[in-house]
MARKEVEX-85626 format. One line per field, with one value per atom (N, C-alpha, C): y negated, z negated, x negated; atom name. Coordinates in pm, 1 decimal, decimal comma, m for minus. Atoms other than C-alpha are relative to their C-alpha. Example, Ala and Ser with C-alpha at 12.3 -4.5 7.8 and 13.67 -1.06 7.14 Angstrom:
% MARKEVEX-85626
yy: c(119,0/450,0/m120,0/119,0/106,0/m109,0) .
zz: c(0,0/m780,0/0,0/6,0/m714,0/m73,0) .
xx: c(m89,0/m1230,0/m90,0/82,0/m1367,0/77,0) .
atom: c(N/CA/C/N/CA/C) .
END
This chain:
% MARKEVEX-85626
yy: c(142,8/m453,4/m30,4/4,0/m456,2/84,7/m27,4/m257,0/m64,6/103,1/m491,1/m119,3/107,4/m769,2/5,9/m26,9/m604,6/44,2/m23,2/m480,8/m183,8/166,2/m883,7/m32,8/67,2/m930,1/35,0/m33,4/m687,1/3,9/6,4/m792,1/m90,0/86,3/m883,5/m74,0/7,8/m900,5/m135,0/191,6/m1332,9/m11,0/69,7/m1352,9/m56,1/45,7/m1359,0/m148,3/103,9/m1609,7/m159,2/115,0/m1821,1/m54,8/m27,0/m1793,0/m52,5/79,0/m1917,9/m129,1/123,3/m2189,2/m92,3/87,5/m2295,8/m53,1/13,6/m2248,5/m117,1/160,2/m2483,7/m133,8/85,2/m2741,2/m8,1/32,4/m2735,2/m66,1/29,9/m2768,2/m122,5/149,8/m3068,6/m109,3/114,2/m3252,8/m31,1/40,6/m3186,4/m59,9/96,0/m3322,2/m205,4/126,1/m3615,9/m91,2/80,0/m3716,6/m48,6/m13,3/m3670,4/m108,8/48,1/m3859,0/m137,6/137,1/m4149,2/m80,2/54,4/m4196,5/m21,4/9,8/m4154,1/m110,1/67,9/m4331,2/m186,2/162,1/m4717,4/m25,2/22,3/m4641,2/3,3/m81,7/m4489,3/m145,4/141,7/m4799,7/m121,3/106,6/m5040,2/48,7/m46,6/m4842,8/m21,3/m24,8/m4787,7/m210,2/128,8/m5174,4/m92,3/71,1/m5280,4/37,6/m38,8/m5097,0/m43,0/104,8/m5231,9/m95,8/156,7/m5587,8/10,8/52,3/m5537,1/71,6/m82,6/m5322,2/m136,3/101,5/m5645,0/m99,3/108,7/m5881,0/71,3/m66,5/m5646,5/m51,4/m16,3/m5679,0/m107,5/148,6/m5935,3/m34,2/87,8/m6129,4/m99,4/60,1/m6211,7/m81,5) .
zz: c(22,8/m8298,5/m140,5/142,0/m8615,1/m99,6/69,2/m8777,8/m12,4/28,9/m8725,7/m76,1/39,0/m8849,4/m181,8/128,0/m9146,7/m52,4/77,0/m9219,5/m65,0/65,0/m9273,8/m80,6/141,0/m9475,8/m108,6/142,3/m9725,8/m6,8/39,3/m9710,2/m135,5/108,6/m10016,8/m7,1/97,2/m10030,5/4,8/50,9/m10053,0/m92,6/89,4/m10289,6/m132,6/131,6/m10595,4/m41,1/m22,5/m10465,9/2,4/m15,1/m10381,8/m182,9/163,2/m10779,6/m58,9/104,4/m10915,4/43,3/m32,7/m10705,9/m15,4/26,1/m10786,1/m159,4/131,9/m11170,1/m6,4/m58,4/m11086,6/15,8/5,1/m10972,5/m79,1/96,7/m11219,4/m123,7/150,9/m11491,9/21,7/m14,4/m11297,3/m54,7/m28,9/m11257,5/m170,0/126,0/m11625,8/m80,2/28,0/m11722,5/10,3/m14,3/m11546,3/m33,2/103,1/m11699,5/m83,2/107,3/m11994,9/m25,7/m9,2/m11950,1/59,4/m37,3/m11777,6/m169,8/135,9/m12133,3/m105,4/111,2/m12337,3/22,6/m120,0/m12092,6/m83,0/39,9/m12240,6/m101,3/154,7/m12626,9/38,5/5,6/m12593,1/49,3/m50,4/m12394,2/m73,2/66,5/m12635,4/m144,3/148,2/m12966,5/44,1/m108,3/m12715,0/m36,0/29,4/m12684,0/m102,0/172,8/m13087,7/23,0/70,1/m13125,6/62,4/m30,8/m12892,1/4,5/43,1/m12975,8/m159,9/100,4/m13326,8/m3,2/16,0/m13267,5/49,2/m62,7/m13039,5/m82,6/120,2/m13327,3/m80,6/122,4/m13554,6/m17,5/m38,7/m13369,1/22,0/m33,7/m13410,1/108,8/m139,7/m13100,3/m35,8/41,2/m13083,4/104,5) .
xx: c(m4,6/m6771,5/50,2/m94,3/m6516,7/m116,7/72,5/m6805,2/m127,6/128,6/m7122,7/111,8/m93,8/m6832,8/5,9/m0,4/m6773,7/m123,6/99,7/m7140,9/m8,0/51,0/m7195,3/22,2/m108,1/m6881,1/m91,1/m6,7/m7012,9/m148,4/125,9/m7409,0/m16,4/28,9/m7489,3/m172,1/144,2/m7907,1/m85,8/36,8/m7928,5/102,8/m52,6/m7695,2/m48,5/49,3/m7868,1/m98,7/16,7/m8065,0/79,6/m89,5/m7818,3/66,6/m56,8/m7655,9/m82,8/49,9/m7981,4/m26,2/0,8/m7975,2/83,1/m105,9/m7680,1/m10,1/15,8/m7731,7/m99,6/88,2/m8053,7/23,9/m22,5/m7890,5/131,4/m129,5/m7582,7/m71,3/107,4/m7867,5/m66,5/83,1/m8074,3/165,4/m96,8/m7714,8/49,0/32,7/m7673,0/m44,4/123,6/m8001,1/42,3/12,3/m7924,8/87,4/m69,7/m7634,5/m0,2/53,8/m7741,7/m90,9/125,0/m8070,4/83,0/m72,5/m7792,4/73,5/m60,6/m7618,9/m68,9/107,4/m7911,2/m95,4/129,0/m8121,1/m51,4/36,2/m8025,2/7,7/54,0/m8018,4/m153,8/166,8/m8379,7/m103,7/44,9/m8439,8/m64,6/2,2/m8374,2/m48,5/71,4/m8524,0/m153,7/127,3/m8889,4/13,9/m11,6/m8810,2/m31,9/m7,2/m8774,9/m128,8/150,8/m9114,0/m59,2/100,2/m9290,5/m16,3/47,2/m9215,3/m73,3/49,6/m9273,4/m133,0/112,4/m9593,3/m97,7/65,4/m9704,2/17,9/19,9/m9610,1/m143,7/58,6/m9842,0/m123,9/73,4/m10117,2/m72,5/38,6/m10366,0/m113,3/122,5/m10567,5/m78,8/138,2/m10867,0/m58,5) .
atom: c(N/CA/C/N/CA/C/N/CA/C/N/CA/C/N/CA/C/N/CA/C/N/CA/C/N/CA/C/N/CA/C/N/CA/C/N/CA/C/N/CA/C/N/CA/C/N/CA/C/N/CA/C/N/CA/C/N/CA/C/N/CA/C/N/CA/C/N/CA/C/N/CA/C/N/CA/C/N/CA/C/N/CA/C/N/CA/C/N/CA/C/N/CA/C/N/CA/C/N/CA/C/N/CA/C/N/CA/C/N/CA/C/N/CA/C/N/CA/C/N/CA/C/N/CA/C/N/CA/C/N/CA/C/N/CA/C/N/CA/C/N/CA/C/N/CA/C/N/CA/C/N/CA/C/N/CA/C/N/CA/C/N/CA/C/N/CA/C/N/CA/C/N/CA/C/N/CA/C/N/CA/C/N/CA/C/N/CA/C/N/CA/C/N/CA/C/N/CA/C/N/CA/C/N/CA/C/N/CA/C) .
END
């Protein structure tokens, strides 16, 4: 019994899996921070240009 117990403890062969999954999502949650602080300059530059691109532009 104490030896199937301990084969488990010391199974390793999902771990590695598990490690890049974690790295994975450490990197999305990264991203998205990132992409949260950047998110409403980018906003408002995207913004300037396309008003003054829509001033530019003449209708017909």
């Amino acid at each position: 019994m104490f030896k199937k117990i301990k084969n488990l403890c010391n199974n390793e062969s999902g771990q590695g899996m598990v490690e890049y999954g974690l790295i994975i999502a450490l990197v999305a949650v990264v991203a998205i921070v990132a992409l949260a602080f950047v998110g409403d300059g980018l906003g408002g530059i995207f913004s300037g240009i396309a008003d003054k691109l829509g001033n530019s532009v003449p209708t017909t």
